[in-house]
N, C-alpha and C positions, 0 to 999 in steps of 0.2 A: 406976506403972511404964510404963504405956501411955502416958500421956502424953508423958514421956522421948522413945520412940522415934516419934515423931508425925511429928517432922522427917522422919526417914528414909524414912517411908510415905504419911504424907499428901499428894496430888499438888499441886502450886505452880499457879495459872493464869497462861498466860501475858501475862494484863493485871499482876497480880504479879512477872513475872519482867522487863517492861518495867521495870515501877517502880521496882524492885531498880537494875535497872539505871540509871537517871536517876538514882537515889539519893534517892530519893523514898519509902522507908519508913519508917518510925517503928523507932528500936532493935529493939522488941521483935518484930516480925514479920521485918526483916533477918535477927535471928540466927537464924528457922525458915525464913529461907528458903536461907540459906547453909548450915547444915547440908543441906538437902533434896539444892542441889547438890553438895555433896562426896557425895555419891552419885550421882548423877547428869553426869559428865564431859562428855554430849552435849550436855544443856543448859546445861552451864557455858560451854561451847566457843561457843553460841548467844549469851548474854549477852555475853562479851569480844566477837564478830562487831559487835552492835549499839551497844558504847561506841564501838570503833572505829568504825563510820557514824557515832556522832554528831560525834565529832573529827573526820571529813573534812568532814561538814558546816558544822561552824564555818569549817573553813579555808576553805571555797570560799564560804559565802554570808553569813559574819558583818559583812565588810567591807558587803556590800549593806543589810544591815540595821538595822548604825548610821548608815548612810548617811542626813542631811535628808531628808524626802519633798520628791520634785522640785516645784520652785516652780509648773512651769504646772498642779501640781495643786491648788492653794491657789488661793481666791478671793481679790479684794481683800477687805481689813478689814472695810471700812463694809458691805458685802456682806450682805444682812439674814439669806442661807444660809449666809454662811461656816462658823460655827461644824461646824455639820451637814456641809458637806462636805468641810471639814478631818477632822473624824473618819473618814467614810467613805476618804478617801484615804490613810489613817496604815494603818486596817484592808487596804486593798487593800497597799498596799506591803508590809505585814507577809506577808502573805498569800504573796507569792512564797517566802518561808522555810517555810512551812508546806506549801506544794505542793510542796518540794522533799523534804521528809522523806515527805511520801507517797507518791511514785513511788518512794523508794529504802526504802521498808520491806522489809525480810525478804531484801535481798541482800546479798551478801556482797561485803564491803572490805579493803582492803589494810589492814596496819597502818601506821601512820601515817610510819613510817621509808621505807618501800619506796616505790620508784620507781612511778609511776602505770599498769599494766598497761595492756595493751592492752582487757580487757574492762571496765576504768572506764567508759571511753572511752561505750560508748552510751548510758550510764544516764546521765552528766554533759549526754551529747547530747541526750535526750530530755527530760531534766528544762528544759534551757534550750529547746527547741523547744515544749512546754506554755507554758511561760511567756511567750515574747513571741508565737506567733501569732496570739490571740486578741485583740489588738489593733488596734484600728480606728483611730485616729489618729497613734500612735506606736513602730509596729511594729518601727520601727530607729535609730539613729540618727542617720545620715546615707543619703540620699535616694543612689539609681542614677542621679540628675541631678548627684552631684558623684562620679563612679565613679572618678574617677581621684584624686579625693582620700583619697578612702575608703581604697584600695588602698594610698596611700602611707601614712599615719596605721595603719591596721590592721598593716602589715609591717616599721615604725619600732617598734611596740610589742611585735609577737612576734621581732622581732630577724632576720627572715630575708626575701625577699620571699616575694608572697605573687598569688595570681589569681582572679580573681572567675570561676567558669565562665560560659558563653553556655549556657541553656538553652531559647531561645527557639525552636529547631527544634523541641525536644518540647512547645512549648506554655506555660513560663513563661519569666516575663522575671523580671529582679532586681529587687527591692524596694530593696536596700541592704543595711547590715548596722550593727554594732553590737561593742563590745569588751566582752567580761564575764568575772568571776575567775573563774576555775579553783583545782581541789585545790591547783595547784602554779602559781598565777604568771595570767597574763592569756591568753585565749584568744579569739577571731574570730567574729563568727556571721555570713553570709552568707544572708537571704532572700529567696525566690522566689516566685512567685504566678502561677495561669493566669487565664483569662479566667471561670472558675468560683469565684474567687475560693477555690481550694483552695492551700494554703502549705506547701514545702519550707524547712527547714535545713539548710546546711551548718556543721556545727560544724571547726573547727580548733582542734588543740591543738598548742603547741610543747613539744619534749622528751618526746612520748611513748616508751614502749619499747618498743624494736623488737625482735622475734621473729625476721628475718632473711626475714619472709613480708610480702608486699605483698597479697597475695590476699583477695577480698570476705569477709565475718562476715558473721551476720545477726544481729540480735536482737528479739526484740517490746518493748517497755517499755510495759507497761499499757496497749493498743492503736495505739503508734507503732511503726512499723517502721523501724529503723536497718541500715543498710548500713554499713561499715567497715574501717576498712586502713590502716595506717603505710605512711607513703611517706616518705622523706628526712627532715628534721629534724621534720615534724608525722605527728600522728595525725589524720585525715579521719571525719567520720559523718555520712552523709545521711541525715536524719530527714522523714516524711511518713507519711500516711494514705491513699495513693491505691492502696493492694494491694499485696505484695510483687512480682508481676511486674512492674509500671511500678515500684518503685522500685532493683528490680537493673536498670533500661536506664537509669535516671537514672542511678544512682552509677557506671553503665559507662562514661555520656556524661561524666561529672563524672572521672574517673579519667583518661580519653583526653587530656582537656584540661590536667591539672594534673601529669600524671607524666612523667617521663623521655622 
């Protein structure tokens, strides 16, 4: 008889309740753990939260990751290393999928129907500001030496125009920037860099929703601090590590220059 009501009492862990959720148990511990949750509403509510992060995930980084590993990371053939850093380059590419699901563990997402809130917005920010600043040879894709191309290619894409800020008074200049998917469609990344070789993103998103507030957010995302605000057709997020003080006069400087 005890056995019977195991489900109901016995606590789930939640490396288990992951599982559950990827669909990664075996029949027979599913069904004590799906009983466990029909009692438990809160952590049902928890599991639906995290299938949903994993379908936004798809939608924003699955393109990237069926995506060929870029050619200048492959050696030529005859290459007596090829082999060996082909592998290591497959594993690094992969890797951006994998860092993305870790910064966005344990938050809470839209369902998949709903329009992209405004509080998407930092975590999509952050997770792409991880990802490419750590880059020393190919940090963007087009160089601040072809700025006016960029600007046009980037605003042809997001469908509206678009402006690179000047942050050169506060100590960086633009790196350039780079186009990459978003939940919902293609979005802009703008970086910056000082003479300390410390690095700002501006992420752009088109079609965010708009609150009817233009006014700063702030967010932490696993030690980046995002700045944030719909303005006109995009959502804006200044991502950096240099203290929240210096990055509210950045996003104030960046705001001055791109708003009405």
């Amino acid at each position: 008889m005890s056995e019977g009501r195991a489900p109901m009492t016995t606590p789930i862990s939640e490396a288990e309740l992951h599982a559950y959720a990827d669909n990664r148990l075996d029949p027979s511990r599913r069904t004590r753990v799906e009983a466990w949750l029909a009692a438990h509403p809160e952590q049902r509510e928890q599991v639906d939260t995290w299938r949903r992060q994993a379908a936004q995930l798809h939608r924003a980084y699955d393109a990237m990751l069926d995506a060929p590993v870029p050619q200048r990371l492959i050696p030529p053939a005859n290459d007596a290393r090829g082999v060996a850093w082909r592998r290591l380059a497959a594993v690094a590419w992969l890797m951006i999928g994998a860092l993305a699901g870790y910064l966005l563990r344990g938050e809470v997402a839209p369902p998949p129907s709903a329009p992209i809130a405004g509080d998407t917005l930092p975590r999509m920010a952050a997770v792409a500001h991880a990802v490419y600043t750590p880059e020393v040879r190919h940090p963007v894709e087009v160089g601040a030496d072809q700025q006016a191309h960029l600007i046009a290619w980037l605003s042809k894409r997001l469908g509206a125009p678009l402006k690179a800020p000047q942050l050169d008074d506060a100590g960086f200049h633009l790196v350039g920037g780079r186009l990459l998917p978003g939940a919902r469609g293609e979005v802009a990344q703008f970086m910056y860099e000082d003479a300390t070789q410390q690095r700002l993103t501006l992420y752009v998103q088109p079609n965010a929703a708009h609150t009817g507030e233009t006014r700063f957010r702030h967010a932490r995302e696993d030690g980046i601090d995002v700045f944030y605000w719909i303005d006109g057709p995009f959502g804006y997020a200044l991502s950096g590590t240099v203290g929240r003080d210096k990055m509210l006069q950045l996003a104030t400087l960046v705001y001055r220059q791109i708003g009405p």
